[in-house]
FIMAR-748586 format. One record per residue (C-alpha): residue number from 1; x, y, z. Coordinates in nm, 2 decimals, padded with zeros to 4 digits. Layout:
# residues N
NUM,X,Y,Z
...
This chain:
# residues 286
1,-00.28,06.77,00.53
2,-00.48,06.51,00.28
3,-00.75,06.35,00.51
4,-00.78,05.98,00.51
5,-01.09,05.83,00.49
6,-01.08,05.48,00.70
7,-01.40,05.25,00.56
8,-01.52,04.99,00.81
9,-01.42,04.65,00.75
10,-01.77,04.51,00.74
11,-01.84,04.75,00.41
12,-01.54,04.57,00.24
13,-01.65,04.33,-00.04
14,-01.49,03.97,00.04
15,-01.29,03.86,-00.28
16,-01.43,03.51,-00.38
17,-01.13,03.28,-00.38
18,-01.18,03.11,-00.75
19,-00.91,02.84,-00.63
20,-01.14,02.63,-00.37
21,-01.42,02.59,-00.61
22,-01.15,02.43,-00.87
23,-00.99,02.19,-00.61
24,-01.31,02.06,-00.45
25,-01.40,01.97,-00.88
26,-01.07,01.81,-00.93
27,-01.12,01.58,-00.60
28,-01.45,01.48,-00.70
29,-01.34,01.37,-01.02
30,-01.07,01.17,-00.89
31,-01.23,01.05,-00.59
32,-01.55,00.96,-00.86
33,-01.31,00.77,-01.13
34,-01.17,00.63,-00.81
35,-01.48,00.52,-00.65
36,-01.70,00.43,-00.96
37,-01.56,00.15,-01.11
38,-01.55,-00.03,-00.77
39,-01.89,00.06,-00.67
40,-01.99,-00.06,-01.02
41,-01.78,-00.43,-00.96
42,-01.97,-00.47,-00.57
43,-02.29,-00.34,-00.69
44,-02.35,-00.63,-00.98
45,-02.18,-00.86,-00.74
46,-02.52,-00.91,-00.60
47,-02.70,-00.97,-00.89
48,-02.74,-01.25,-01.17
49,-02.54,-01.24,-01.51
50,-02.93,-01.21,-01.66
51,-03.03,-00.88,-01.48
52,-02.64,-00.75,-01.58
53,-02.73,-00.84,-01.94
54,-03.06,-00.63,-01.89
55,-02.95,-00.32,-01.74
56,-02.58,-00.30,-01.67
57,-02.65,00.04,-01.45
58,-02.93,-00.12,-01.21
59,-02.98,-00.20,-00.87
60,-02.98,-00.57,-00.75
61,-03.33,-00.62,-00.72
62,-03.34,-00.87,-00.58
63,-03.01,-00.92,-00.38
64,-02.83,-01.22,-00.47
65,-02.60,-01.35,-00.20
66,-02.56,-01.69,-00.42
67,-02.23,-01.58,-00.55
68,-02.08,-01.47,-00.27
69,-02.13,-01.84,-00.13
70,-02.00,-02.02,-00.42
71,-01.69,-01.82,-00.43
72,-01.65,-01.92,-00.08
73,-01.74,-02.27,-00.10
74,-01.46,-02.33,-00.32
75,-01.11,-02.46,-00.19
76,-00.92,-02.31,-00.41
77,-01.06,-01.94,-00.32
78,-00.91,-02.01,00.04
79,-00.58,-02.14,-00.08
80,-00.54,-01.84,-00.30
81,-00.61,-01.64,00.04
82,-00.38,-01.83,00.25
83,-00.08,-01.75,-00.04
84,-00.17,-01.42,-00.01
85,-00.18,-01.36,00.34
86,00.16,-01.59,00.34
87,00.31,-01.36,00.11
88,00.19,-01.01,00.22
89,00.27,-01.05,00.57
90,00.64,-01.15,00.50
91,00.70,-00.85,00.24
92,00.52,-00.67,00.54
93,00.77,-00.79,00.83
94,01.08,-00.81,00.59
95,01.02,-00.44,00.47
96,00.95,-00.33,00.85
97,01.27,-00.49,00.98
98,01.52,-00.42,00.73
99,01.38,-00.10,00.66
100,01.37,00.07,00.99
101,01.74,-00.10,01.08
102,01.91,00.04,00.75
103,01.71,00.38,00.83
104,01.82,00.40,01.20
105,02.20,00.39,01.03
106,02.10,00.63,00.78
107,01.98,00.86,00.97
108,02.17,00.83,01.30
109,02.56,00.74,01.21
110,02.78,00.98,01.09
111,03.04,00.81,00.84
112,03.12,00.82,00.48
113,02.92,00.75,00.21
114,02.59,00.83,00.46
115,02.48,01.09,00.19
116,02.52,00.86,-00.11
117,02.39,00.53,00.02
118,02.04,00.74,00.10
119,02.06,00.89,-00.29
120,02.13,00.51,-00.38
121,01.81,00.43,-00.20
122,01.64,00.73,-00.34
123,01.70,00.61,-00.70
124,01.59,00.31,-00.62
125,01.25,00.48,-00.65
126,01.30,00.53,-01.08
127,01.28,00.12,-01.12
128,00.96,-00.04,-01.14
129,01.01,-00.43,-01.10
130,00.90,-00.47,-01.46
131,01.26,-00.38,-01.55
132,01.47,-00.65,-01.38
133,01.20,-00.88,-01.45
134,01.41,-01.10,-01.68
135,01.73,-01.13,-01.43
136,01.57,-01.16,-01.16
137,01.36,-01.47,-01.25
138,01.69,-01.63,-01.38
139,01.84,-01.53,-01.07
140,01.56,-01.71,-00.87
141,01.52,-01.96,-01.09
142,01.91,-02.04,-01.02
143,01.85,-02.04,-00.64
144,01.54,-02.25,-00.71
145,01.30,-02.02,-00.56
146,01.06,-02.07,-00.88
147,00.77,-02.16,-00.71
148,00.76,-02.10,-00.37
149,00.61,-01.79,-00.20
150,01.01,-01.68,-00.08
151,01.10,-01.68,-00.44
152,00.77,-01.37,-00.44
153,00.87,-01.26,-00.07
154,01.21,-01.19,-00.12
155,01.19,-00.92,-00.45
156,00.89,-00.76,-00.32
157,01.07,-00.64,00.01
158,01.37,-00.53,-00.18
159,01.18,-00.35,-00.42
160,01.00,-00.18,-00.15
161,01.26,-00.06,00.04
162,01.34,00.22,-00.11
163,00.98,00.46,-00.03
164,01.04,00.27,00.32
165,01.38,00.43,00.41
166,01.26,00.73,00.25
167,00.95,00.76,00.46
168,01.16,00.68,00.80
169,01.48,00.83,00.76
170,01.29,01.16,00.84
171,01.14,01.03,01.15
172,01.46,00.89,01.32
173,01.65,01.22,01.19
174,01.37,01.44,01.43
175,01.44,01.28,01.70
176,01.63,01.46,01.93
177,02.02,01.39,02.01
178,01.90,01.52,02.40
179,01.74,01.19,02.43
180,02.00,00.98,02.29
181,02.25,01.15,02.54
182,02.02,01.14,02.81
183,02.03,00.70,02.75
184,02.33,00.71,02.71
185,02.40,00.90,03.01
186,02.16,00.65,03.22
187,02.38,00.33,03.05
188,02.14,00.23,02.78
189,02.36,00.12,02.46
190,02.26,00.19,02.14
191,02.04,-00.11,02.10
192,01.85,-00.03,02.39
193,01.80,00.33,02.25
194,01.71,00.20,01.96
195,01.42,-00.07,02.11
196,01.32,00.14,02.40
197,01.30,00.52,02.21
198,01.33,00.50,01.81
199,01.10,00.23,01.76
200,00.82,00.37,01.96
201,00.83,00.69,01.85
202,00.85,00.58,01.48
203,00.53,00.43,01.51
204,00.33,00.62,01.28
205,00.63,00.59,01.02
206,00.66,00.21,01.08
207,00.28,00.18,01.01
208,00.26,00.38,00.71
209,00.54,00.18,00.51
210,00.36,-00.18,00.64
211,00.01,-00.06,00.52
212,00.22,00.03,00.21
213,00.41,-00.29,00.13
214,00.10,-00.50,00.25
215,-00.17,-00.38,00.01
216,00.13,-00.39,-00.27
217,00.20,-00.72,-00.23
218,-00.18,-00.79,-00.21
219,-00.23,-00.66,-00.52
220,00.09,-00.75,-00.67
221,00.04,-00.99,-01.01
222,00.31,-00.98,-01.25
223,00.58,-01.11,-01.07
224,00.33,-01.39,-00.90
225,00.22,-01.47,-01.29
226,00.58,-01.55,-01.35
227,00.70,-01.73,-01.06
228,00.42,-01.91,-00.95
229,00.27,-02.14,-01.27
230,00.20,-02.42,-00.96
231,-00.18,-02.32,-00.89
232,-00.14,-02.46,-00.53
233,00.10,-02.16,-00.48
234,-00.11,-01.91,-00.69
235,-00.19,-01.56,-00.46
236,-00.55,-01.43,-00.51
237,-00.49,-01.17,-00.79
238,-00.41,-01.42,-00.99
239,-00.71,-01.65,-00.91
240,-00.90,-01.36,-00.99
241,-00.75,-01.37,-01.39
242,-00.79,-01.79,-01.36
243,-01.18,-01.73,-01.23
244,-01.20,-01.50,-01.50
245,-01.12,-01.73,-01.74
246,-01.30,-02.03,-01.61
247,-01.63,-01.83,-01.57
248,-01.61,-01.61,-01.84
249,-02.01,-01.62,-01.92
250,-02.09,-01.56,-01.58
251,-01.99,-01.24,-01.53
252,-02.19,-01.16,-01.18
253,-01.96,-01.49,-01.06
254,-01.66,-01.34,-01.16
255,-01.75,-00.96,-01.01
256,-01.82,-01.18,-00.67
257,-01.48,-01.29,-00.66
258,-01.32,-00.96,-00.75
259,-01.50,-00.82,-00.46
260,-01.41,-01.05,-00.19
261,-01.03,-01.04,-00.35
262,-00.98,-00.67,-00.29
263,-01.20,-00.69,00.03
264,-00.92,-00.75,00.26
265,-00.69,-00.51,00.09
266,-00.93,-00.21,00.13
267,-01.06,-00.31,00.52
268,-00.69,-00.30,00.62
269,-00.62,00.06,00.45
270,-00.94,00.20,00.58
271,-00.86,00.12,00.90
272,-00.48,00.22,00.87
273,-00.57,00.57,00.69
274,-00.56,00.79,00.95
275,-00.19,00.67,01.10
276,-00.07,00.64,00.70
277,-00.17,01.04,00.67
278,00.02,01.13,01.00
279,00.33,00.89,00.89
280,00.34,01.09,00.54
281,00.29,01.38,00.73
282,00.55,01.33,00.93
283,00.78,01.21,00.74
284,00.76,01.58,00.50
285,00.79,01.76,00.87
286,01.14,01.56,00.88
């Protein structure tokens, strides 16, 4: 009989796993092209256009806070706000609602035409608003929504429905058919199945789309640039291209204003990150 040799496992030598040291690079050179630029724009926020001129890659020394308070001593900074909050907080409640009512059908209702209506959604996904830009502001422009924040509201909720039924379809499909009978057994009707179960259990879902369409329509500028020439309806991102323009040679001005204009955008995503990662997470699971 051959005789086998058994080696203890503490002799073997570990194989290095060449993968881990490659994805830990790769994330620090996103996260740094990520992170840079912005760092760089709140940085020379707090310091003059002079010291900027200097040394682009110092430190404010001293800090400046003088830009930060003319920014916000100006009334048309808060108007700009006020359009924006308008605006993202109605693509916000207009994606939630239609969304997670056309998902709930989707996902729960048997009849024909289920499977295509969700692929019609789906390619929904393969066109950016850029393409129907032209119709679509002769089609508002007909309903005399030129101008108003609705004539912004309304195309920014129908554009972003489609990554919101695809995110929540999944979470409405996992819940369990046991709990719908078990309502329906106790005389809840659909409705109240639907307020009482499927909403609060789509919570995370629900979250991740609004942090989704709110920061979108925060940032959103091309469609605003066209609808919006009023400047008493103007959203911030656009302020931020008018500032620009004003205060061209005062470029520690301008990065103040870009700062305090994505400020909102980031504070709300920071502090939504951790339900948006269980809402994507879930919503693969489905």
């Amino acid at each position: 009989m051959t005789q086998v040799t058994l080696k203890p496992i503490g002799s073997r030598r570990s194989r290095f796993d060449w993968g881990q040291p490659i994805v830990y690079v790769v994330g620090l050179v996103i996260v740094g092209i990520t992170v840079v630029p912005a760092a760089y724009i709140w940085i020379n926020a707090f310091r003059t256009t002079a010291q900027i001129n200097a040394d682009p890659s110092g430190w404010p020394s001293p800090w400046i806070w003088q830009n930060f308070a003319t920014v916000l001593s100006a009334s048309t900074f808060w108007t700009e706000v006020l359009n924006s909050t308008i605006t993202a907080l109605g693509t916000t409640a207009g994606v939630g609602i239609l969304g997670v009512f056309a998902a709930f059908v989707i996902a729960r209702y048997d009849f024909r035409g289920r499977d295509a209506l969700y692929s019609l959604f789906t390619a929904g996904l393969l066109f950016p608003i850029t393409v129907a830009i032209l119709p679509l502001y002769l089609m508002l422009q007909g309903l005399g929504l030129v101008n108003t924040l609705a004539g912004v509201i309304i195309p920014q909720v129908a554009f972003q429905l489609p990554v919101t039924i695809i995110i929540l379809v999944p979470f409405l499909r996992a819940i369990p058919v046991e709990l719908e009978d078990a309502a329906s057994i106790d005389g809840t009707s659909r409705f109240g199945f639907f307020w009482r179960i499927v909403l609060p259990l789509s919570g995370p879902g629900l979250v991740t789309v609004g942090v989704l369409a709110f920061v979108a329509s925060w940032n959103a500028y091309l469609l605003p640039l066209l609808l919006l020439g009023d400047p008493a309806m103007q959203t911030l991102p656009l302020g931020v291209a008018l500032f620009s323009t004003q205060y061209s040679q005062d470029t520690a001005l301008v990065l103040a204003f870009t700062t305090l204009a994505m400020l909102p955008a980031i504070i709300f995503f920071t502090i939504a990150q951790r339900n948006i990662v269980g809402g994507l997470t879930g919503a693969v699971k489905g």
